[in-house]
C-alpha positions as MATLAB code, in Angstrom:
seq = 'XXXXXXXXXXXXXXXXXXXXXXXXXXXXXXXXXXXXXXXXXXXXXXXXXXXXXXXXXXXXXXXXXXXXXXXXXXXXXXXXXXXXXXXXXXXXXXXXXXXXXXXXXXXXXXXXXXXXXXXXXXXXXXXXXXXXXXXXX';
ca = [
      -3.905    9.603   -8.013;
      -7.120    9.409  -10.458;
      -5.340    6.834  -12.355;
      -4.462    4.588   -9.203;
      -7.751    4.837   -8.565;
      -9.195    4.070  -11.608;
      -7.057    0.683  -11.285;
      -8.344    0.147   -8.172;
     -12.239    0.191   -8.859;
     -11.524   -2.222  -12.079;
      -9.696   -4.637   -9.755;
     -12.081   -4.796   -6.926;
     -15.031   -5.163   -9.277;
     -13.169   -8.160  -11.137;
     -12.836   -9.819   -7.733;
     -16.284   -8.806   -6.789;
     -17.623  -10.949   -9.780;
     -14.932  -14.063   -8.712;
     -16.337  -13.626   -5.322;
     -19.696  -14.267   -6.463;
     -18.607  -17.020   -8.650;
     -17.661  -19.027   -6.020;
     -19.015  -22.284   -4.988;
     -20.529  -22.295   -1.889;
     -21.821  -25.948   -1.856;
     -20.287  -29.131   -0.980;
     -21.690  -32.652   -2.593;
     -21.434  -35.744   -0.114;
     -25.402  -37.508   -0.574;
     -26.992  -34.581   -1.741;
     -25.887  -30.185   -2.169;
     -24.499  -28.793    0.968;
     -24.380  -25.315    1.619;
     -20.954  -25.374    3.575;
     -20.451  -22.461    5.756;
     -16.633  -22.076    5.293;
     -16.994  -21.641    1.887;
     -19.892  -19.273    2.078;
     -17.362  -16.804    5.054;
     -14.678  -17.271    2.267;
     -16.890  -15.867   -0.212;
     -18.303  -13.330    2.339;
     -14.313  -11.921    3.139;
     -13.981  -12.347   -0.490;
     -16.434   -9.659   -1.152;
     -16.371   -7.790    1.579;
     -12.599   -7.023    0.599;
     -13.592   -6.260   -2.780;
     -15.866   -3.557   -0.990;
     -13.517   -1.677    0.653;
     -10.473   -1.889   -2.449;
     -13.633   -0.446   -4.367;
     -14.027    2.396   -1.678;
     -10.422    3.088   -1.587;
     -10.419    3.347   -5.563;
     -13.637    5.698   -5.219;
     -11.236    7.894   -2.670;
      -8.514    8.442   -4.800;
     -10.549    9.055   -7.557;
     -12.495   12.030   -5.719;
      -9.180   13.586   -4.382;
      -7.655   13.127   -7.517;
     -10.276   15.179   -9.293;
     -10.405   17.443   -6.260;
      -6.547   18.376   -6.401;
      -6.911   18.887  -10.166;
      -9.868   21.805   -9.835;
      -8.006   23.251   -7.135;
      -4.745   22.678   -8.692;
      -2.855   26.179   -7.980;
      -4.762   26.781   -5.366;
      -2.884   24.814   -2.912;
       0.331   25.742   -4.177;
       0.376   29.805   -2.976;
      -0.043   28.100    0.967;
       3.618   26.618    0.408;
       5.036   29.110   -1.823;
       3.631   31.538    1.088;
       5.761   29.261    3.977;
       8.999   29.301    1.472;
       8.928   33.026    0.961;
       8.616   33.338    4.796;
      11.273   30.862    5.243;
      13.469   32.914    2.670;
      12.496   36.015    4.692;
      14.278   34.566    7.680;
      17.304   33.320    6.236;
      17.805   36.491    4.659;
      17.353   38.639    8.081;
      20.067   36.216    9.267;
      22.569   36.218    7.025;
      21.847   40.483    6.513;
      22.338   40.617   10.309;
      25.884   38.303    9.940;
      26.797   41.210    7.481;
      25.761   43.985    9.605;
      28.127   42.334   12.318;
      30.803   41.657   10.016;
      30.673   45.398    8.826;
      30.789   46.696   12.611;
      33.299   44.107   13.986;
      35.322   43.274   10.475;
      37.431   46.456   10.522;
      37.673   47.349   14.521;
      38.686   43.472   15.479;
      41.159   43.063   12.348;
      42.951   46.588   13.219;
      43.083   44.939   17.359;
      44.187   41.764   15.965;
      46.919   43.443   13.996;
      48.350   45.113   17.021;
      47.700   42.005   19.065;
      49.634   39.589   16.812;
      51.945   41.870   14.297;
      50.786   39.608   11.716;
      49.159   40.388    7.946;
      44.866   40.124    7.909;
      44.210   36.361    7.376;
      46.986   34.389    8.788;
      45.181   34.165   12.438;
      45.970   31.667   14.420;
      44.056   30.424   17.321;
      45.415   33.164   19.641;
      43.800   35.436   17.834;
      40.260   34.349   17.487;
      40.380   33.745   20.893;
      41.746   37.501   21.300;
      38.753   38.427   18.433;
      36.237   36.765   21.385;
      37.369   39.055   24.394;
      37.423   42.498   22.477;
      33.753   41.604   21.737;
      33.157   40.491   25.242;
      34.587   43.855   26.314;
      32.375   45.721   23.816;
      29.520   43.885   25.590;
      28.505   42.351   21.753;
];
């Protein structure tokens, strides 16, 4: 960001001094000042201005993100670990279920369908559904 910056204030002061450098004056009989030229010169300038205040921005957040540096970084490695946190209450609650269920709704399943665990068909996910409706899960 610093160096983008940097670039920045070098350009706009290189256009500054073309700005400045720019005739202003017409000749017909004698030196005109012509007042397009001089508004040309004036946007010229002013744009200069602001490229050099945009430079002067990322210059002072570049050199504030490098003295805060790891500073910043804890806030989002504070959101991941809560993220993490969550993910891992869900999937340790999808085990808790699966411990519960696995064994009661396989043995019911069994009965249900006379087949080995693992060859299910629909039928019996659908019968898996209304033994846990009955347990009120």
């Amino acid at each position: 960001m610093k160096e983008t910056g940097y670039t920045l204030v070098v350009i706009s002061i290189i256009w500054w001094i073309i700005a400045f450098a720019m005739k202003t004056t017409v000749y017909s009989f004698d030196a005109v000042n012509n007042i397009g030229l001089m508004q040309t010169q004036t946007i010229h300038i002013h744009t200069s201005l602001v490229i050099f205040l945009a430079g002067i921005v990322l210059i002072g957040f570049g050199s504030l993100s490098d003295l805060l540096g790891n500073k910043v970084a804890p806030i989002v490695q504070q959101e991941t670990k809560t993220e993490n946190i969550i993910t891992n209450l869900e999937s340790s609650y999808v085990q808790e279920f699966k411990k519960r269920y696995s064994s009661y709704a396989t043995e019911k399943l069994r009965k249900m369908q006379g087949k080995k665990a693992g060859s299910y068909s629909e039928e019996a996910l659908i019968a898996l559904s209304e033994i846990l409706k009955e347990r009120g899960e």
